[in-house]
C-alpha positions as CSV (number, residue, x, y, z in Angstrom):
1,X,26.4,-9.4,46.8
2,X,27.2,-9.1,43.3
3,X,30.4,-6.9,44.0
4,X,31.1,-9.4,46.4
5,X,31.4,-12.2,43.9
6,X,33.0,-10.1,41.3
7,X,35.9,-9.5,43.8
8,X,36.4,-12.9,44.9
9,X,36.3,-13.5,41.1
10,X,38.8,-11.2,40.6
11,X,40.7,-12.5,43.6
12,X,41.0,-16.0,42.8
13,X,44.3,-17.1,41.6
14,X,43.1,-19.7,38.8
15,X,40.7,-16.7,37.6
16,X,43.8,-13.7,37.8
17,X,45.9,-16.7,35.8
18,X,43.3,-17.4,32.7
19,X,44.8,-14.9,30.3
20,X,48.7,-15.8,30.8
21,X,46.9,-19.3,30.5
22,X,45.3,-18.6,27.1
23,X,48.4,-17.1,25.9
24,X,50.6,-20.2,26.9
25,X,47.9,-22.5,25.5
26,X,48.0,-20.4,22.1
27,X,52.2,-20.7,22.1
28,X,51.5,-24.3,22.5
29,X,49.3,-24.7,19.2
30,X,52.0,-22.3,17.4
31,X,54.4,-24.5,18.2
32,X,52.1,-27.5,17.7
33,X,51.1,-26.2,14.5
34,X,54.7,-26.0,13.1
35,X,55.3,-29.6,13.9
36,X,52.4,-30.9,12.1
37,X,53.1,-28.9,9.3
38,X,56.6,-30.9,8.9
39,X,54.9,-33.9,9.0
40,X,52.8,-33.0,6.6
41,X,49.4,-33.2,8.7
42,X,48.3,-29.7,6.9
43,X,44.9,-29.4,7.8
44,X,45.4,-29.3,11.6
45,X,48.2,-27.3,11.2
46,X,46.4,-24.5,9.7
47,X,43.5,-25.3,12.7
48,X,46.1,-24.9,14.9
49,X,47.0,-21.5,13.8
50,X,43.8,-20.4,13.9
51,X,43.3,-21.8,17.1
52,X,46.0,-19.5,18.8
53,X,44.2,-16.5,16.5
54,X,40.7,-17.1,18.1
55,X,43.1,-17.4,21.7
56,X,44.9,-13.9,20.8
57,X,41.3,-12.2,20.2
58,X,40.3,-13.5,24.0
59,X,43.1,-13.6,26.4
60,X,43.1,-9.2,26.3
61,X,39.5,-9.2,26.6
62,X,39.3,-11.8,29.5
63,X,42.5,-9.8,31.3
64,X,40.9,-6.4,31.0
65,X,37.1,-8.3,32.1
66,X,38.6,-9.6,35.6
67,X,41.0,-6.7,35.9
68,X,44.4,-8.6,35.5
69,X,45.8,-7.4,32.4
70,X,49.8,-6.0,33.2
71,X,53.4,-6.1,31.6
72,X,53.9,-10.0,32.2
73,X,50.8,-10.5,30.2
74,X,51.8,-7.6,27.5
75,X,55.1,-9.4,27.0
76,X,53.8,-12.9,26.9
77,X,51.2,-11.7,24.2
78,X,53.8,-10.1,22.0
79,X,56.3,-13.0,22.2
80,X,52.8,-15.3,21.3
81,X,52.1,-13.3,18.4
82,X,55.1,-13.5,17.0
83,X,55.3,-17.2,17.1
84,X,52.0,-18.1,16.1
85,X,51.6,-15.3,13.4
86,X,55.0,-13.9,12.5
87,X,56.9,-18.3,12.2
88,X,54.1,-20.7,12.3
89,X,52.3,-19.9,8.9
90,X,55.0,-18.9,6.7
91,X,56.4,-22.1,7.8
92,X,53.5,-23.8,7.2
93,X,52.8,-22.7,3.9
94,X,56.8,-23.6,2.9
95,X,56.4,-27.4,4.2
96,X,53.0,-27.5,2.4
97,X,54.3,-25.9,-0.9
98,X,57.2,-24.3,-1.3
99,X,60.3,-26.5,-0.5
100,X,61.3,-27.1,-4.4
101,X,62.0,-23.5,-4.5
102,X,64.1,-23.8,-1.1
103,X,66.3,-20.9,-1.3
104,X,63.9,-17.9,-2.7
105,X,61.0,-19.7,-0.5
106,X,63.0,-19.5,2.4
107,X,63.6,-15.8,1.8
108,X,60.3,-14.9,1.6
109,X,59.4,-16.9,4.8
110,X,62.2,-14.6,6.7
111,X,61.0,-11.4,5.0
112,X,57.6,-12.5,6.6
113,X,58.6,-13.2,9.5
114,X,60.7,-10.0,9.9
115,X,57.8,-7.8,8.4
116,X,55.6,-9.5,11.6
117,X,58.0,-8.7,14.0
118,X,58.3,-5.2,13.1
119,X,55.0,-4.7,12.9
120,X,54.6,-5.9,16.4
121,X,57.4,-3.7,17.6
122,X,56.0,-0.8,16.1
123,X,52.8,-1.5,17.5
124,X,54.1,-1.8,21.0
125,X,56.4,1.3,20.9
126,X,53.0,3.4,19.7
127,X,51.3,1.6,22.3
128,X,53.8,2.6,25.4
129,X,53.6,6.3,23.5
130,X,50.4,6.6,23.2
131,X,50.4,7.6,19.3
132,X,47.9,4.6,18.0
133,X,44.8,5.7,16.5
134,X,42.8,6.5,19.7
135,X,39.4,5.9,18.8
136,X,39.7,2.2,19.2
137,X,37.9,1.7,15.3
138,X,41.4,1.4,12.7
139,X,44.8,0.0,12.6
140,X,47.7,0.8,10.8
141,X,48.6,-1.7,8.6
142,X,46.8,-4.9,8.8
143,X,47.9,-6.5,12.4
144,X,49.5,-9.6,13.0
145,X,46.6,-11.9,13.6
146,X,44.7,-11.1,10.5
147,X,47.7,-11.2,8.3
148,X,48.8,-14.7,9.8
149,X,44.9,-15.7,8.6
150,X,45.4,-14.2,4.9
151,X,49.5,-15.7,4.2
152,X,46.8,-19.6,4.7
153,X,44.4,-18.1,2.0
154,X,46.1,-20.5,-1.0
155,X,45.7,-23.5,2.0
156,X,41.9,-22.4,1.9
157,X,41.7,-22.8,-1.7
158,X,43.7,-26.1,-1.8
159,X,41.5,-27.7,0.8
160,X,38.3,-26.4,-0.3
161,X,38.5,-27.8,-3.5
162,X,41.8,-29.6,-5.1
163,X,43.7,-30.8,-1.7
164,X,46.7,-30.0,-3.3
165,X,48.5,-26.2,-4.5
166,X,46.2,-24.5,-7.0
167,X,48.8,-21.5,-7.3
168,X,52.1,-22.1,-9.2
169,X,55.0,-21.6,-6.0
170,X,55.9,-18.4,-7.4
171,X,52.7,-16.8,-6.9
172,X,52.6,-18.1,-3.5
173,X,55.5,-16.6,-2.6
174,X,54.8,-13.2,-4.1
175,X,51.7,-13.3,-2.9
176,X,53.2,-13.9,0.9
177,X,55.4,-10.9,0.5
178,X,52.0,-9.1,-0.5
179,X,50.4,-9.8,2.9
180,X,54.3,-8.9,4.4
181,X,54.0,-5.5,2.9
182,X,50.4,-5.2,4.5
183,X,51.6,-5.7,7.6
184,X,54.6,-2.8,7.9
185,X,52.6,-0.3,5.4
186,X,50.5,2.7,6.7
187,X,47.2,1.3,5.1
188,X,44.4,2.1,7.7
189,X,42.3,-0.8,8.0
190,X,39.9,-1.7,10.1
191,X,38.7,-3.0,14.0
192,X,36.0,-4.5,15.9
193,X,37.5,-3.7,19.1
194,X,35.8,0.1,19.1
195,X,32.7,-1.1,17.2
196,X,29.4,-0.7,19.5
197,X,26.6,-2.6,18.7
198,X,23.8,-1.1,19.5
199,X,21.1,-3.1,22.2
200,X,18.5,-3.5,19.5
201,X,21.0,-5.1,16.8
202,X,22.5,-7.5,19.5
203,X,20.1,-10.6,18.8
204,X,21.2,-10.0,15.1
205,X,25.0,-9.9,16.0
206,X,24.1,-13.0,18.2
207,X,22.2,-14.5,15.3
208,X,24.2,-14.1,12.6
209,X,27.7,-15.5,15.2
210,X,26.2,-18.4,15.6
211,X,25.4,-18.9,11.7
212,X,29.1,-18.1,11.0
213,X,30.1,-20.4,13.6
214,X,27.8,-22.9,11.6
215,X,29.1,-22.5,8.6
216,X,32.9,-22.8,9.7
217,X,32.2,-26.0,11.0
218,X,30.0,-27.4,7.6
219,X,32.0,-25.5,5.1
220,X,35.2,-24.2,7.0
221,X,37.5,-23.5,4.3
222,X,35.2,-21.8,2.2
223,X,34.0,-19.9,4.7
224,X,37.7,-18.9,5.6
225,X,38.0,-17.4,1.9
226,X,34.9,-15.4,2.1
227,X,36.2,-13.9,5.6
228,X,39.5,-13.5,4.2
229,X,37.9,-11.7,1.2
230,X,35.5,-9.3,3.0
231,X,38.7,-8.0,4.9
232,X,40.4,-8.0,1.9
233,X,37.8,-5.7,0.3
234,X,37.8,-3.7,3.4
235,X,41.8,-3.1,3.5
236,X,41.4,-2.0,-0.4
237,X,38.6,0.4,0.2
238,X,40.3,2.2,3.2
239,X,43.5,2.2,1.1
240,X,41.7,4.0,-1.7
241,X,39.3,6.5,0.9
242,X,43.3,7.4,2.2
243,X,44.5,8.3,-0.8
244,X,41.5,10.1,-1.8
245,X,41.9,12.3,0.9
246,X,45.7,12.5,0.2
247,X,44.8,14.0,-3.1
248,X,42.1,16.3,-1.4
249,X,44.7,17.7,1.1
250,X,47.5,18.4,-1.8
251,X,44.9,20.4,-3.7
């Protein structure tokens, strides 16, 4: 009975549509996100964006759990990603705080962008190759999702405690082009995808994602910079264990 139900799960057309579904919704918040963001609705913009993250982290998992993950899907997520993390927060962050700079903001918005698109391209020609890490723990360079999450980091600060730019417009934009260069360089850096939690640390996991989930809703934007600054930490410390063993190869 129970492999019964799991192929008229997998048969049903609703079910074998849910990921394209999830994608689609998370192009809508993209786009949705961008409009706000001109109108100068901020917060929900950046919700927005995080929306379509959250939807980018479950659409492959649901695909590959009912057993309808294929190319339509693949290209649909890559075209997604680039909207919603490669255009939607650079733009974002330039209607928010950068429009007095106009032309060198605008620059650094398409250097973003580009840097996100290449970085999607790359990770799709390794992927058809079969040359990405195979181990299912690392990335190379920080991928598309996270770096959409970090370019918001001065939003976090704003909201959490000025509502307006803390950061003078310059450092915003160097800082952007920071998180750009993350994204095409060959830093490893980490992934939960290959982590296994063991049975016995499961309730924790459970326990401590529902007090995250708590603390997003209570404090969201602080809790947003002290995510954004554990992976932070993370991406420096595998950037320095790399070049240690760089240096340990040469000699």
């Amino acid at each position: 009975m129970p492999q019964r139900h799991g192929k008229q799960l997998r048969d049903n057309l609703f079910v074998r549509m849910l990921p394209n579904l999830m994608t689609l919704a998370a192009i809508c918040a993209g786009l949705t996100a961008i409009r706000l963001g001109f109108e100068e609705h901020y917060g929900p913009a950046v919700l927005l964006v995080l929306v379509a993250v959250v939807l980018d982290g479950l659409d492959g998992r649901v695909a590959r759990m009912i057993g309808s993950d294929g190319e339509l899907g693949a290209e649909l997520d890559s075209l997604a990603d680039f909207l919603n993390f490669g255009v939607a927060p650079p733009l974002v962050v330039y209607f928010w705080a950068l429009q007095e700079m106009r032309v060198l903001s605008w620059i650094v918005v398409l250097i973003f962008a580009l840097c996100c698109v290449v970085r999607l391209a790359r990770f799709n020609v390794g992927n058809r190759a079969g040359t990405l890490p195979n181990d299912g723990n690392g990335f190379v360079g920080i991928p598309a999702p996270a770096g959409a999450t970090l370019a918001m980091v001065p939003m976090f600060v704003a909201f959490a405690f000025t509502d307006r730019p803390i950061l003078p417009d310059l450092a915003i934009c160097v800082y952007l082009l920071l998180i750009a260069g993350l994204m095409v360089s060959r830093v490893p850096t980490l992934s939960l995808k290959g982590l296994n939690v063991a049975r016995g640390n499961a309730v924790l996991i459970a326990a401590g994602s529902i007090l995250l989930i708590g603390a997003f809703f209570i404090f969201k934007w602080v809790t947003m910079i002290v995510l954004c600054a554990i992976y932070l930490a993370t991406v420096l410390w595998a950037a320095l264990a790399a070049s240690r063993r760089h240096l340990t190869r040469k000699r």
